[in-house]
N, C-alpha and C positions, 0 to 999 in steps of 0.2 A: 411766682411759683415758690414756693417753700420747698428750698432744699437740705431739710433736716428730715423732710419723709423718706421713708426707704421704700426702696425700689417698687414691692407690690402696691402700695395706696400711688405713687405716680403712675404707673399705668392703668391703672383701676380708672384712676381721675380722669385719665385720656384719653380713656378708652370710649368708659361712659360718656364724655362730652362729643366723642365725633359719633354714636352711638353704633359702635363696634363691639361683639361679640367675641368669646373664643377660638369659634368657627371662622367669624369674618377675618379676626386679625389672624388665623391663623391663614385662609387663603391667597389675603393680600402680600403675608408678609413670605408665602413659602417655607414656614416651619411647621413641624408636628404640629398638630392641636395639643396632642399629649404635652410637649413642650411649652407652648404657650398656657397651658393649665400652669403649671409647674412656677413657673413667672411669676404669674399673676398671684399666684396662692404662695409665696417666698418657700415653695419647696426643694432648693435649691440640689439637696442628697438626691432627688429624681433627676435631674439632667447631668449632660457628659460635663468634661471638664471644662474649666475656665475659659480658654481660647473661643470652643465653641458656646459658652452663653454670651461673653461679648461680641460674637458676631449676632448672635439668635438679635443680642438689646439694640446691635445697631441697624437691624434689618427693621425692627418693631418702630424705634425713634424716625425712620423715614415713614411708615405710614402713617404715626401717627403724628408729622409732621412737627419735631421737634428737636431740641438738642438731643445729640447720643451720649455728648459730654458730661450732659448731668444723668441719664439715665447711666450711665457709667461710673459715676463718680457714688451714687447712691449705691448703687450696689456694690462697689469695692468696698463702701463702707458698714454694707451688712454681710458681708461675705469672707472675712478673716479669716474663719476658721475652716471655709470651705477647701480642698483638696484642687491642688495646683496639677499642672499637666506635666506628665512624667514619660520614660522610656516604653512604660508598657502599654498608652492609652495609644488606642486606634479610631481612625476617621470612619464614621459607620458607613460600614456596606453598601455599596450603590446595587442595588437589587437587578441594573438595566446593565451593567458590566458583563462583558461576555466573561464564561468562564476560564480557566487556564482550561489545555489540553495536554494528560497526561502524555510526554514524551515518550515515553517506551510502547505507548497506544499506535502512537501517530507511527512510528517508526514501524510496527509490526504491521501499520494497514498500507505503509507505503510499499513496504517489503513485498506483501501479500497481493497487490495491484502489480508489482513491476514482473512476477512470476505468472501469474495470472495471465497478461500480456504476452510475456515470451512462449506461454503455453500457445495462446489463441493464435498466436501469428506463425510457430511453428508448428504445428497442429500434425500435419501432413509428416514433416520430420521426425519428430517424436513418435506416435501414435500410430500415425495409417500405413497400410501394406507395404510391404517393401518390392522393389520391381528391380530385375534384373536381365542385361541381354550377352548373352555369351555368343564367341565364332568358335565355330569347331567344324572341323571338316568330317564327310562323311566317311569319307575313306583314304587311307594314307601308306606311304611305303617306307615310312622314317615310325622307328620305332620312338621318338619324343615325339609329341604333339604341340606345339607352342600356342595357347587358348589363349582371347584377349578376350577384351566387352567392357561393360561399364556399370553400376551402381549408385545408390545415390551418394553422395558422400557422410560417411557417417556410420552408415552401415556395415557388419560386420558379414566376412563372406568366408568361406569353405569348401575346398574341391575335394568330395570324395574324402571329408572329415581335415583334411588339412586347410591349417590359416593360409588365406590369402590376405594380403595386405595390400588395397587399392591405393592408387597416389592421393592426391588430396585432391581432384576434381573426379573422382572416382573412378575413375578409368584401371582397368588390372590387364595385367600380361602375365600369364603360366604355365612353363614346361612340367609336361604329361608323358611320362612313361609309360608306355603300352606293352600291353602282353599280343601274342599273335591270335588273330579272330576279332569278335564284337567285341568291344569297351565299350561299360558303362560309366560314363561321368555325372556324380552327383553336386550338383550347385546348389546350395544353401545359404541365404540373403537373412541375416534376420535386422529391425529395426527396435533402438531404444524404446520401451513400452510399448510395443508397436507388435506385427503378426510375423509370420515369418514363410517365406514365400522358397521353394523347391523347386528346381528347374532340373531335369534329365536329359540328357543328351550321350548318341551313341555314336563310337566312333570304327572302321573296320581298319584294324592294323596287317596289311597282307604285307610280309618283307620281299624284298628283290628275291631270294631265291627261290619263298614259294611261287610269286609270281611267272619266274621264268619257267615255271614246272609246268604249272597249270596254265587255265585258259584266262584272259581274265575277267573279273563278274561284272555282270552288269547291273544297273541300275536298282533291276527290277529284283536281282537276287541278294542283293548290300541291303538290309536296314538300315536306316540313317533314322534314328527315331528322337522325336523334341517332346517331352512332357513337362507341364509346369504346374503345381500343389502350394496352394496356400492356405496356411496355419493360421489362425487369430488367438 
C-alpha cells in the first residue's frame, strides 16, 4: 500500500475492493453517512473536530479490515491546518437522552400532589358540615348553667355570640348566666371552608324563691326545646 496517498484515495481503494458503499460503510461502521461522505470526499471543514474524526477513521479501519495507524497517519498529514478541539466543542447530542427536568417544575408538582393529598384525605375536616352535641339541662334553680359537649377538633364554636375554646380533643365546658324564665342558648359550630351548622337549645331558670312561691311546673308546662340549622 502506498502510504504517500492521503486519506480519501485510501479508503476509496478499500472501500471499492471489499465492494462497500457509503450507505454500507456507513452502517457497518455506526457513523453518519453524512460523515462518511465527508471522508471519503477529504471534506474535512464538514466534520466535528479532531478527536471525533480519529475515532470516525478507527471505526472505518476495522471494517475495512485494516491498519488505523496508516489511516491515521495519512490524514494527520493532510490535516495541519484543520482546527483542533478546544473548550467550546461539544459531543453531539444523543437524541435518546432523557431530558433534564426543570427543578422549579418538579418542585411546584410535587408541592401541588402533597396539598392535593392532604385535601383528599382531610376532606371531611376541612370542607364538610360541622357537627356538634351540647348537655344542657331543661330546667334549673342555679342561676349559672355549667353546659359541656363536644366538637370536632378544629372547629371554631360560640355560645350565644361568645368564643368558646374547645380543649384539643374537642370536648368544651361553659358557665351560662341565666336570667329568670326560658333561656335561649345559641351554639354556633362553624368548619374551615366548610358550612356552618346552629344548634338551639332552651333552658328554664326558676330561682329557690320563685319556686318556693309557686307550685312547681311540670314537664308538660317547661319548654325544653333542641333545634339544629345548617348553613353551607
Amino acid at each position: 500500500m502506498n502510504e504517500k496517498k492521503d486519506l480519501p484515495e485510501l479508503l476509496k481503494e478499500l472501500s471499492a475492493a471489499r465492494g462497500l458503499n457509503v450507505e454500507k460503510l456507513a452502517e457497518a461502521s455506526n457513523i453518519p453517512a453524512r460523515f462518511v461522505s465527508s471522508l471519503l470526499e477529504g471534506n474535512y471543514e464538514e466534520l466535528p473536530s479532531k478527536p471525533y474524526i480519529r475515532g470516525y477513521i478507527i471505526k472505518l479501519a476495522k471494517v475495512l479490515d485494516t491498519d488505523p495507524d496508516i489511516l491515521l497517519e495519512s490524514y494527520e498529514s493532510s490535516s495541519e491546518d484543520l482546527r483542533s478541539s478546544g473548550v467550546t466543542d461539544r459531543l453531539p447530542a444523543n437524541r435518546f437522552a432523557l431530558k433534564p427536568i426543570n427543578r422549579g417544575l418538579l418542585i411546584a408538582i410535587v408541592v401541588v400532589m402533597i396539598v392535593a393529598g392532604v385535601v383528599i384525605f382531610r376532606f371531611n375536616d376541612i370542607i364538610g358540615k360541622p357537627e356538634i352535641q351540647a348537655n344542657v339541662p331543661s330546667i334549673t334553680s342555679s342561676q349559672t348553667v355549667n353546659v359541656t359537649g363536644e366538637v370536632k377538633p378544629g372547629d371554631t364554636l360560640t355560645i350565644n355570640g361568645q368564643v368558646v375554646y374547645p380543649a384539643g380533643n374537642g370536648t368544651f365546658e361553659q358557665n351560662v348566666s341565666l336570667s329568670p324564665g326560658l333561656n335561649t342558648l345559641q351554639f354556633t359550630v362553624k368548619r374551615f371552608l366548610g358550612g356552618e351548622t346552629v344548634l338551639t337549645k332552651q333552658v328554664f331558670y326558676q330561682s329557690a324563691q320563685s319556686t318556693a312561691a309557686a307550685p312547681p311546673l311540670s314537664s308538660s308546662s317547661t319548654p325544653a326545646t333542641s333545634t339544629t340549622t345548617t348553613k353551607q
